[in-house]
Backbone bond lengths (Angstrom), bond angles and torsions (degrees), N, CA, C in turn:
res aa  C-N    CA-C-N  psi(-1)  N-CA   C-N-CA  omega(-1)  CA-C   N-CA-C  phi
1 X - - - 1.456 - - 1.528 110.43 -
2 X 1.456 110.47 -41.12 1.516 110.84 -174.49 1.739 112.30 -68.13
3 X 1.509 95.02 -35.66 1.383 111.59 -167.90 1.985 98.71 -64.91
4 X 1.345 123.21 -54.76 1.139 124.46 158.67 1.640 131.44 -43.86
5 X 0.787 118.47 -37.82 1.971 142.24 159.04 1.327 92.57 -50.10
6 X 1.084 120.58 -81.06 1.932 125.41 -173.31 1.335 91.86 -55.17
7 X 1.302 150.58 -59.37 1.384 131.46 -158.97 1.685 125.70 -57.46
8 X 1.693 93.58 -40.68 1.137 110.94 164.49 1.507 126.64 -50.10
9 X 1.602 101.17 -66.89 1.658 106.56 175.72 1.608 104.66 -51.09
10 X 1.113 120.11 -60.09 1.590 110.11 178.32 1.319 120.90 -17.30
11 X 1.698 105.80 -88.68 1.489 121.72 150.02 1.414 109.01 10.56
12 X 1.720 100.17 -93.19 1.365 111.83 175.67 1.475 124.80 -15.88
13 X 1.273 131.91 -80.04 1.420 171.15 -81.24 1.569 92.10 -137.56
14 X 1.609 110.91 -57.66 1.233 129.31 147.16 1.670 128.67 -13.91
15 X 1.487 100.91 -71.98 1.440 128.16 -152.64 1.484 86.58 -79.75
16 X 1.672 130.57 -46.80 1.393 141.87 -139.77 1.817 84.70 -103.09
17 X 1.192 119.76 -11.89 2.187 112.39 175.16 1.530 87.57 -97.68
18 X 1.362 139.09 -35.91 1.458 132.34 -161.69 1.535 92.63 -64.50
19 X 1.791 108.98 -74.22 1.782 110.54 -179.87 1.415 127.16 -42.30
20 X 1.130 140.43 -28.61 1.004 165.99 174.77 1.477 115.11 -72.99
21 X 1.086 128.62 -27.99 1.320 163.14 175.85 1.793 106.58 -84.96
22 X 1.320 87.02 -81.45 1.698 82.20 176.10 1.917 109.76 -80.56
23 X 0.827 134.40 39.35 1.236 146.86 -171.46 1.684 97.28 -125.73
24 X 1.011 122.43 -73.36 1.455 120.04 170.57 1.663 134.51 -46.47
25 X 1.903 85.58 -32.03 1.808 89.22 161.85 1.349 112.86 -94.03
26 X 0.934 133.41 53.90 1.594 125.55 -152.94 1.798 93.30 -120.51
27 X 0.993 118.24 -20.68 1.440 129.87 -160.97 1.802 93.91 -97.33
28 X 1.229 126.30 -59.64 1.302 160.97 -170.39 1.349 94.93 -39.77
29 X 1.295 142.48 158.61 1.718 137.45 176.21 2.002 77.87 -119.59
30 X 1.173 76.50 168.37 1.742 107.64 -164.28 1.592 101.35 -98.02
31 X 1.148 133.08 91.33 1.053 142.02 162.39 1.118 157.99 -64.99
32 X 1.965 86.07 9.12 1.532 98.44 -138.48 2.368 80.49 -90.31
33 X 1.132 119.54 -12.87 1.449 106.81 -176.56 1.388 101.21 -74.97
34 X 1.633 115.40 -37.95 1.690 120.13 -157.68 1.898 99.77 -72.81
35 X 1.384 116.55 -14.02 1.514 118.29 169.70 1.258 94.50 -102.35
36 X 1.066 157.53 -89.33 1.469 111.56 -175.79 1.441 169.36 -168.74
37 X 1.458 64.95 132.52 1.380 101.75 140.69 1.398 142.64 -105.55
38 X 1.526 100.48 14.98 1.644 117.52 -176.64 1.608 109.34 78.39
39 X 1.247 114.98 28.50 1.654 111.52 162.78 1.172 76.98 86.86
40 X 1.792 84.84 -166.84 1.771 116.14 161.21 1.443 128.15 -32.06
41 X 1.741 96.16 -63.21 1.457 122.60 -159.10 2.083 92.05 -58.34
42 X 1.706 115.96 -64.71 1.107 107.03 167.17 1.819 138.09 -43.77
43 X 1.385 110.47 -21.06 1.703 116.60 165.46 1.777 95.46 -84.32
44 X 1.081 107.55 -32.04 1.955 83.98 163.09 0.802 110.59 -74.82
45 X 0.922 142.98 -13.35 1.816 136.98 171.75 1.151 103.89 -80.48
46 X 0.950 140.96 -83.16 1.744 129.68 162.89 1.112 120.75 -31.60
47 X 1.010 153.38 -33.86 1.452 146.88 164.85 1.630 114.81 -63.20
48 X 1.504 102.11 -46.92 1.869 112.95 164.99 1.591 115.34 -43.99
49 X 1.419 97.82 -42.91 1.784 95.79 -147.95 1.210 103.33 -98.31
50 X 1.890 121.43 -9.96 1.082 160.25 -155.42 1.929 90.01 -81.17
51 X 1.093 78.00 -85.28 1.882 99.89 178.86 1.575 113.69 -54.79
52 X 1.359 117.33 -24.75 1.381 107.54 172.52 1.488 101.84 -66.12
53 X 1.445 108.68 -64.23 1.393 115.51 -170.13 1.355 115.54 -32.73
54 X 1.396 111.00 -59.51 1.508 112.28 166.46 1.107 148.88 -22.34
55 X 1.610 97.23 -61.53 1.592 127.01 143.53 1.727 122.38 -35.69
56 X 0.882 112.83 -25.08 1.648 115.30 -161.22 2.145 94.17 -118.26
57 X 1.117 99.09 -20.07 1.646 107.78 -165.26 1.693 88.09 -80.68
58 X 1.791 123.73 118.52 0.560 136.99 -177.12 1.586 114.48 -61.63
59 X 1.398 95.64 -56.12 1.996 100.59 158.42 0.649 101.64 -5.03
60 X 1.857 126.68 -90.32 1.313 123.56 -115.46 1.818 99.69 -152.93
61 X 1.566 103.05 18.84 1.827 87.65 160.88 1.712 133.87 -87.32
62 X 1.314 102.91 4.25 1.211 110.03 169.23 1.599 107.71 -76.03
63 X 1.291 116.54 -40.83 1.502 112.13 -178.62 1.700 110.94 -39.36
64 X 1.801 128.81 -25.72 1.363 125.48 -131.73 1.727 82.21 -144.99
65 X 0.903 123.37 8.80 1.521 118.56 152.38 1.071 139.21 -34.74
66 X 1.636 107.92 -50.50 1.455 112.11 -173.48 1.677 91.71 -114.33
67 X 1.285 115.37 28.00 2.045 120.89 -177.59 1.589 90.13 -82.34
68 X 1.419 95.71 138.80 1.850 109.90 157.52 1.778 99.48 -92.17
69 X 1.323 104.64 95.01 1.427 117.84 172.08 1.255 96.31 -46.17
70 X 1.383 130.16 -82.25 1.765 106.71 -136.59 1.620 109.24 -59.43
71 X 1.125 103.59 -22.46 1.526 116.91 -174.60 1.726 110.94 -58.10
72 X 1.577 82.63 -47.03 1.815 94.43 167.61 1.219 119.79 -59.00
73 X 1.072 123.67 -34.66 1.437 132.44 -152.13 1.526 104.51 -90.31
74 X 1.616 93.55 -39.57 1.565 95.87 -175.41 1.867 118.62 -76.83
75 X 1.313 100.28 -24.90 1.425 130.14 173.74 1.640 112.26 -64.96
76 X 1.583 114.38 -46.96 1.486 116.32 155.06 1.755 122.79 -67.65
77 X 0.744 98.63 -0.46 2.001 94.37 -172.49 1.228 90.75 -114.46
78 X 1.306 130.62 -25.27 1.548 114.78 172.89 1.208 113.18 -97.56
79 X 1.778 132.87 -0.31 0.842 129.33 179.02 1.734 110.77 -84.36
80 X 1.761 103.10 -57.37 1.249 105.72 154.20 1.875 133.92 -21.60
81 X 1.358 94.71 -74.52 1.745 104.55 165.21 1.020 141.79 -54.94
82 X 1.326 93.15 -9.37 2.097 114.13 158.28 1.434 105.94 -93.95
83 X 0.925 128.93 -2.56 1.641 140.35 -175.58 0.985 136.58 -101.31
84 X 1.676 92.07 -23.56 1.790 123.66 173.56 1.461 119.56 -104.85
85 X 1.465 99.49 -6.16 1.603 121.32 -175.84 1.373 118.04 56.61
86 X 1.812 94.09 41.82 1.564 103.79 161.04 1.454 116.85 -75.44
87 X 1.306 107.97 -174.29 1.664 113.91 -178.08 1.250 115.45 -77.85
88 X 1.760 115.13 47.47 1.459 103.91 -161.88 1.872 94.89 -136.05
89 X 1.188 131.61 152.31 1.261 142.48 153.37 1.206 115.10 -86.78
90 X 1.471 135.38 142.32 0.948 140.23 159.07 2.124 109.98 -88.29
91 X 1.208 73.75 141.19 1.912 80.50 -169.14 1.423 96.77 -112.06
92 X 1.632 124.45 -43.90 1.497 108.06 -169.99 1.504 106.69 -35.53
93 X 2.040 88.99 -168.72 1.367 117.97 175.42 1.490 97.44 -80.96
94 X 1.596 100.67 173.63 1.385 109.28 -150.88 2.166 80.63 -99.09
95 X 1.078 101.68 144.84 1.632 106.54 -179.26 1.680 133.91 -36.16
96 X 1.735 93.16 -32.38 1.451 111.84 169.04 1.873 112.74 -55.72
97 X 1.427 86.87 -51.08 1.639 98.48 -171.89 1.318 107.76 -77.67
98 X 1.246 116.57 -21.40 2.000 107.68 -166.48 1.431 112.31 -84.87
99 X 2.234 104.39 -11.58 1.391 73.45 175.63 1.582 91.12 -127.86
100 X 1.267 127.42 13.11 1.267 130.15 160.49 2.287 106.79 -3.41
101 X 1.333 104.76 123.72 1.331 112.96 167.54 1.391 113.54 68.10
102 X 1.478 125.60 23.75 1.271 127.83 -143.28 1.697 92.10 -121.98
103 X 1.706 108.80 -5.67 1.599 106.28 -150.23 1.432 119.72 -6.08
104 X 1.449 93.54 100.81 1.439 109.47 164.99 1.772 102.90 -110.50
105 X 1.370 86.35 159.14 1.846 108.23 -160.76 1.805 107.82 -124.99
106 X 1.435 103.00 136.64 1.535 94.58 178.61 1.410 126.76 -29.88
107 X 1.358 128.17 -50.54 1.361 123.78 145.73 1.328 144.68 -1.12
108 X 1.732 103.50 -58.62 1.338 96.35 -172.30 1.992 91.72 -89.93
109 X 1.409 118.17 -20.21 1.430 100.43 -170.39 1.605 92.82 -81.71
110 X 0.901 150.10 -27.75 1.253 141.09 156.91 1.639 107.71 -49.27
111 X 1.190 126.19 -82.83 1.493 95.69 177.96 1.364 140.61 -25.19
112 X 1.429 88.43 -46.68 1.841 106.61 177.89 1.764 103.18 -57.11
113 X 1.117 125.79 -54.28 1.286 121.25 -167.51 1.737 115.25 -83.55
114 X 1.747 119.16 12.91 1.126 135.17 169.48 0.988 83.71 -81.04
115 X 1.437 114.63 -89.34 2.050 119.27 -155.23 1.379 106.29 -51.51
116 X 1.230 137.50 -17.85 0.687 93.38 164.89 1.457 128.15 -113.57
117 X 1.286 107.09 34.72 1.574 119.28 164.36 1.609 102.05 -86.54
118 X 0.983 96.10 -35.69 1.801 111.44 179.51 2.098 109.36 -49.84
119 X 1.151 89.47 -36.26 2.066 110.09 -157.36 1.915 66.37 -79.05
120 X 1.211 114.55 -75.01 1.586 114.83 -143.89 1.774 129.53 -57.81
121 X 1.653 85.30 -22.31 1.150 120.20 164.30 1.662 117.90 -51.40
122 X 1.266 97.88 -68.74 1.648 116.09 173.08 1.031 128.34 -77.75
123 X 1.677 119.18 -0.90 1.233 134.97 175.95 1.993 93.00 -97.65
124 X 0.978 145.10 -27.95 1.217 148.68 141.14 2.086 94.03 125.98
125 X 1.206 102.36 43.22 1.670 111.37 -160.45 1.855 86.20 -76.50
126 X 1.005 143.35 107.97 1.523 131.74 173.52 1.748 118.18 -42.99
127 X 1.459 116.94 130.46 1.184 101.20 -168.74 1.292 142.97 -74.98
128 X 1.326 103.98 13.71 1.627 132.21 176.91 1.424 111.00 -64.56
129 X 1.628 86.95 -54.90 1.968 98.82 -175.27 1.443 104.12 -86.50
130 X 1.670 144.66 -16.19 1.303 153.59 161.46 1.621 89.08 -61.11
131 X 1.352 149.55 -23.21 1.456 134.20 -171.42 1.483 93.00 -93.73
132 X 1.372 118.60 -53.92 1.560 121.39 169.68 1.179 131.86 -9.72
133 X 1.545 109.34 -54.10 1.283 138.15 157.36 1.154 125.85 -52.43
134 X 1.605 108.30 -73.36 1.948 104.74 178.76 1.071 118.01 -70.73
135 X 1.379 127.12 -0.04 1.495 128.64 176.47 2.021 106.31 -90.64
136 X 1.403 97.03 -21.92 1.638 95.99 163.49 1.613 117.36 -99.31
137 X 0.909 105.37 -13.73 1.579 110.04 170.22 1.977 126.36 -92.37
138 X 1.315 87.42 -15.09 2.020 110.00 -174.34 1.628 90.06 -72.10
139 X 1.101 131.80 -69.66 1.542 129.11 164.75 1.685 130.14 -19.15
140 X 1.578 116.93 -17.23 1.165 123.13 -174.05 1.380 112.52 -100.81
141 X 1.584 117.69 -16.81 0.995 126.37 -153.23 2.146 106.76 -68.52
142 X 1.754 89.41 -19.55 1.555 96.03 -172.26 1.227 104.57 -75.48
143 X 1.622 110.62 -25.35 1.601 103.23 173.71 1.430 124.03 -92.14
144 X 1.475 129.26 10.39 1.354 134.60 164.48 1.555 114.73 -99.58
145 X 1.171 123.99 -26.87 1.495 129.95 -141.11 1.700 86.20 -121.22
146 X 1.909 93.69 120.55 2.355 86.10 -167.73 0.957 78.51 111.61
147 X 1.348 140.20 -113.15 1.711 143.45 -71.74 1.790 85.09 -93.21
Protein backbone atom coordinates (compact mmCIF):
# COMPACT_ATOMS: atom_id res chain seq x y z
CA UNK A 1 0.00 0.00 0.00
CA UNK A 2 2.80 2.37 1.01
CA UNK A 3 4.83 1.27 -1.89
CA UNK A 4 1.70 2.29 -4.18
CA UNK A 5 1.14 5.80 -2.18
CA UNK A 6 4.87 6.68 -3.16
CA UNK A 7 4.24 5.65 -6.74
CA UNK A 8 1.47 7.77 -6.99
CA UNK A 9 2.95 10.94 -5.32
CA UNK A 10 5.94 10.45 -7.61
CA UNK A 11 3.75 10.35 -10.65
CA UNK A 12 2.19 13.32 -9.26
CA UNK A 13 5.21 15.51 -8.48
CA UNK A 14 6.34 14.25 -11.83
CA UNK A 15 3.37 15.29 -13.98
CA UNK A 16 3.14 18.89 -11.87
CA UNK A 17 7.62 19.57 -12.86
CA UNK A 18 6.64 18.41 -16.63
CA UNK A 19 3.52 21.33 -16.71
CA UNK A 20 5.34 23.71 -15.11
CA UNK A 21 8.12 23.14 -17.35
CA UNK A 22 6.31 23.45 -20.46
CA UNK A 23 4.28 26.28 -18.95
CA UNK A 24 7.26 28.55 -18.67
CA UNK A 25 8.25 27.84 -22.31
CA UNK A 26 4.94 28.47 -23.47
CA UNK A 27 5.56 32.18 -24.19
CA UNK A 28 9.10 31.41 -25.88
CA UNK A 29 8.79 30.57 -29.91
CA UNK A 30 10.27 27.18 -30.70
CA UNK A 31 13.46 27.45 -32.23
CA UNK A 32 14.35 24.33 -32.41
CA UNK A 33 13.79 24.43 -36.77
CA UNK A 34 15.43 28.15 -36.95
CA UNK A 35 18.80 26.21 -35.29
CA UNK A 36 18.68 23.78 -37.56
CA UNK A 37 19.20 25.10 -39.91
CA UNK A 38 22.38 26.79 -38.67
CA UNK A 39 20.73 30.12 -37.49
CA UNK A 40 20.72 32.92 -39.86
CA UNK A 41 24.13 32.40 -41.32
CA UNK A 42 22.71 28.65 -42.39
CA UNK A 43 19.20 30.30 -44.11
CA UNK A 44 21.93 32.21 -46.07
CA UNK A 45 23.06 29.23 -47.14
CA UNK A 46 19.85 28.12 -48.33
CA UNK A 47 18.77 31.06 -49.82
CA UNK A 48 22.48 31.20 -51.74
CA UNK A 49 22.42 27.72 -52.99
CA UNK A 50 18.66 28.06 -53.33
CA UNK A 51 18.93 30.81 -56.06
CA UNK A 52 21.83 29.31 -57.76
CA UNK A 53 19.92 26.24 -58.36
CA UNK A 54 17.25 28.20 -59.78
CA UNK A 55 19.43 29.94 -61.92
CA UNK A 56 20.82 26.81 -63.53
CA UNK A 57 17.12 24.94 -63.38
CA UNK A 58 16.15 25.09 -66.86
CA UNK A 59 12.34 25.33 -65.75
CA UNK A 60 12.50 28.27 -64.30
CA UNK A 61 15.81 30.48 -64.88
CA UNK A 62 14.34 32.59 -67.26
CA UNK A 63 11.82 33.75 -64.64
CA UNK A 64 15.19 35.51 -62.67
CA UNK A 65 16.94 37.07 -65.57
CA UNK A 66 16.29 40.42 -65.07
CA UNK A 67 16.28 39.43 -60.71
CA UNK A 68 18.86 41.49 -58.58
CA UNK A 69 20.04 38.21 -56.93
CA UNK A 70 21.75 39.32 -53.89
CA UNK A 71 18.81 41.38 -53.13
CA UNK A 72 16.84 38.16 -53.65
CA UNK A 73 18.80 36.19 -51.72
CA UNK A 74 18.97 38.48 -48.95
CA UNK A 75 15.12 39.00 -49.11
CA UNK A 76 14.76 35.00 -48.92
CA UNK A 77 16.93 34.41 -45.74
CA UNK A 78 15.10 36.99 -44.01
CA UNK A 79 12.01 35.88 -45.21
CA UNK A 80 12.66 32.32 -44.17
CA UNK A 81 13.99 33.51 -40.56
CA UNK A 82 10.84 35.25 -39.95
CA UNK A 83 9.22 31.91 -40.65
CA UNK A 84 11.28 30.00 -38.29
CA UNK A 85 10.77 32.67 -35.65
CA UNK A 86 14.28 33.68 -35.78
CA UNK A 87 15.43 37.12 -34.70
CA UNK A 88 14.68 38.39 -38.04
CA UNK A 89 11.76 40.62 -39.70
CA UNK A 90 10.85 40.25 -42.93
CA UNK A 91 10.76 43.72 -44.74
CA UNK A 92 9.99 42.68 -48.40
CA UNK A 93 6.75 43.08 -50.33
CA UNK A 94 4.02 41.08 -49.26
CA UNK A 95 3.92 37.85 -51.92
CA UNK A 96 0.78 39.10 -53.72
CA UNK A 97 2.71 42.22 -54.77
CA UNK A 98 6.29 40.76 -55.42
CA UNK A 99 5.10 38.78 -58.04
CA UNK A 100 2.11 40.71 -59.24
CA UNK A 101 2.04 40.46 -63.42
CA UNK A 102 4.73 37.96 -63.39
CA UNK A 103 2.17 34.99 -64.45
CA UNK A 104 3.68 32.43 -62.75
CA UNK A 105 2.15 28.82 -63.01
CA UNK A 106 2.15 25.87 -60.57
CA UNK A 107 5.18 24.75 -62.33
CA UNK A 108 7.45 27.24 -61.81
CA UNK A 109 6.43 27.37 -57.85
CA UNK A 110 6.86 23.78 -57.91
CA UNK A 111 10.17 23.95 -59.41
CA UNK A 112 11.07 26.66 -57.11
CA UNK A 113 10.19 24.59 -54.07
CA UNK A 114 12.28 21.43 -55.63
CA UNK A 115 15.66 23.31 -55.64
CA UNK A 116 15.16 24.26 -53.06
CA UNK A 117 14.57 21.05 -51.34
CA UNK A 118 17.50 20.12 -53.49
CA UNK A 119 19.92 23.27 -51.70
CA UNK A 120 18.62 21.90 -48.13
CA UNK A 121 19.22 18.58 -48.81
CA UNK A 122 22.92 19.17 -49.62
CA UNK A 123 23.22 21.68 -47.17
CA UNK A 124 22.65 18.56 -44.69
CA UNK A 125 19.34 20.63 -43.14
CA UNK A 126 17.50 17.23 -41.60
CA UNK A 127 14.36 16.61 -43.41
CA UNK A 128 12.00 17.06 -40.62
CA UNK A 129 12.99 20.75 -40.20
CA UNK A 130 13.33 21.08 -44.42
CA UNK A 131 9.27 20.08 -44.07
CA UNK A 132 9.05 22.90 -41.38
CA UNK A 133 9.79 25.13 -43.94
CA UNK A 134 7.73 24.07 -47.04
CA UNK A 135 4.86 23.56 -44.96
CA UNK A 136 5.22 27.48 -44.08
CA UNK A 137 6.05 28.46 -47.40
CA UNK A 138 3.28 25.82 -49.41
CA UNK A 139 0.59 28.46 -48.22
CA UNK A 140 2.08 31.30 -50.39
CA UNK A 141 1.97 29.62 -53.38
CA UNK A 142 -1.90 31.04 -53.84
CA UNK A 143 -0.42 34.34 -53.61
CA UNK A 144 2.37 33.97 -56.33
CA UNK A 145 0.86 31.56 -58.82
CA UNK A 146 -2.19 33.88 -61.06
CA UNK A 147 -1.32 37.19 -59.94
Amino acid sequence: MLTNTLRIAGAAVLAVGLLSLNTARADEPDLDAFNAFGGKPGLEKVADLGVEKLRADPRIKARFAGANIPHLKMELAEQFCALLNGPCQYTGKDMSSAHAGMGLHDADFNALAEDFQIAMTELDVPFRYQNVLVAKLAPMEKQMVGK
